[in-house]
C-alpha positions as CSV (number, residue, x, y, z in Angstrom):
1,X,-17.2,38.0,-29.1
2,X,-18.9,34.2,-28.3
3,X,-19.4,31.8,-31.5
4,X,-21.0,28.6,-31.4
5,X,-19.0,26.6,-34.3
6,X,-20.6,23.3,-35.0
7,X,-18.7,20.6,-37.1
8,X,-19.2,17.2,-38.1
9,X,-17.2,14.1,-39.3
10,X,-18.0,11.4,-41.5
11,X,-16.7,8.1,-42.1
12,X,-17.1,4.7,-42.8
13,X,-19.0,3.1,-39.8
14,X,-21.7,3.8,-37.8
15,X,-20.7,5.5,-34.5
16,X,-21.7,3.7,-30.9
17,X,-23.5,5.3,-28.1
18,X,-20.0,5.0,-26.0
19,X,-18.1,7.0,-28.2
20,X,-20.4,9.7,-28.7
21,X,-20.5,10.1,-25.0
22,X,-16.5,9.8,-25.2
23,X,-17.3,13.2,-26.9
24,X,-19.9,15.0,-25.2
25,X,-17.6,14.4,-22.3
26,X,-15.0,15.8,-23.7
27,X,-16.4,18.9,-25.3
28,X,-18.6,19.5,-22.3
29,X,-15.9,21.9,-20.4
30,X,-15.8,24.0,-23.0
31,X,-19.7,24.6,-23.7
32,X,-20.1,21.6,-26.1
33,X,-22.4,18.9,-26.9
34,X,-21.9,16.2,-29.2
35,X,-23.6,14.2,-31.9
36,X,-23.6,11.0,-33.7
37,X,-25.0,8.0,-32.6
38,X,-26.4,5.3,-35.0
39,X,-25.0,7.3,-37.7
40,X,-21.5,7.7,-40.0
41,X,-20.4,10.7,-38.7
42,X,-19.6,12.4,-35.5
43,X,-20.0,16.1,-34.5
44,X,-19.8,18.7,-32.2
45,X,-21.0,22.3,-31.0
46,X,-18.5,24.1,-29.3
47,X,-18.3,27.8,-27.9
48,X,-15.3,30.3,-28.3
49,X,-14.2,34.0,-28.3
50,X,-12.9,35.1,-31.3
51,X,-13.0,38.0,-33.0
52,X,-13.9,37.2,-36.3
53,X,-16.0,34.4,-38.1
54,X,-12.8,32.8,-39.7
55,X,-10.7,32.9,-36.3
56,X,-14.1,31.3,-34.3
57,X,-14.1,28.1,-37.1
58,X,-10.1,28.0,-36.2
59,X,-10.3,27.8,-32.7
60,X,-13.2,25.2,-32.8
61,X,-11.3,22.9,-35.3
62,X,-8.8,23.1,-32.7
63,X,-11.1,22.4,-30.1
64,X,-13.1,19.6,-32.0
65,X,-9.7,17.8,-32.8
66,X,-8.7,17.8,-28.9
67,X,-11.8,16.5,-28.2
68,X,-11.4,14.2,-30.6
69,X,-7.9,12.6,-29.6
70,X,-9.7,12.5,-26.3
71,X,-12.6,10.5,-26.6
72,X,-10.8,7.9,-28.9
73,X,-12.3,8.5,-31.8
74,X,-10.7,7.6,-35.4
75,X,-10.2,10.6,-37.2
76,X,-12.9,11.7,-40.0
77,X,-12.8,14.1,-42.7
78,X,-14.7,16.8,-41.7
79,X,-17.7,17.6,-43.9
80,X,-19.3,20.7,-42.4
81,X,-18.2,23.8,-40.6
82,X,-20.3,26.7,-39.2
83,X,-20.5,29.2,-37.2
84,X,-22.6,32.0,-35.4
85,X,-21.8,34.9,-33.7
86,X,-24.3,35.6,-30.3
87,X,-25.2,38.4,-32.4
88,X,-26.5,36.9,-35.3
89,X,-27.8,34.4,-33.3
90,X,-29.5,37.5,-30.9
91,X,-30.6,39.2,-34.4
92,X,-32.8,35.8,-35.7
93,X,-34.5,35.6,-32.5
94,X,-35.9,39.5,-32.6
95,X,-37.1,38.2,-36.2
């Protein structure tokens, strides 16, 4: 089954348009978009099969630190984790 897992970073500085991108690049093969500019943290949505809600937030920690190392970034606690399956997500739309 698809899941979108979105997580977020925080630290200590305000992030700059160039890293942000750093990310979005680097998440991008994998169905991802990033977030963070002019703020303290850093995030990302990714998308993964899993087969479970608890393997999908694995796999896009894993994902999310590779993109991560990637782009440059310092590494931030992470201070939120979700995730939705395609169909929960299909289930709020019919509502």
């Amino acid at each position: 089954m698809r899941w979108s897992v979105g997580i977020e970073a925080e630290g200590d500085r305000i992030m700059k348009l160039e890293e942000v991108v750093e990310l979005t690049d680097a998440v991008a093969p994998i169905s991802g978009i990033a977030t963070g500019i002019g703020t303290n943290r850093y995030g990302a949505q990714v998308v993964v099969f899993a087969d479970n809600r608890e393997d999908a937030i694995a796999k896009g920690k894993e994902h999310f630190a590779s993109a991560v190392q990637k782009a440059g970034l310092p590494v931030y606690p992470i201070v939120r984790v979700e995730a939705i399956s395609e169909d929960e997500d299909a289930a709020d739309a019919d509502i």
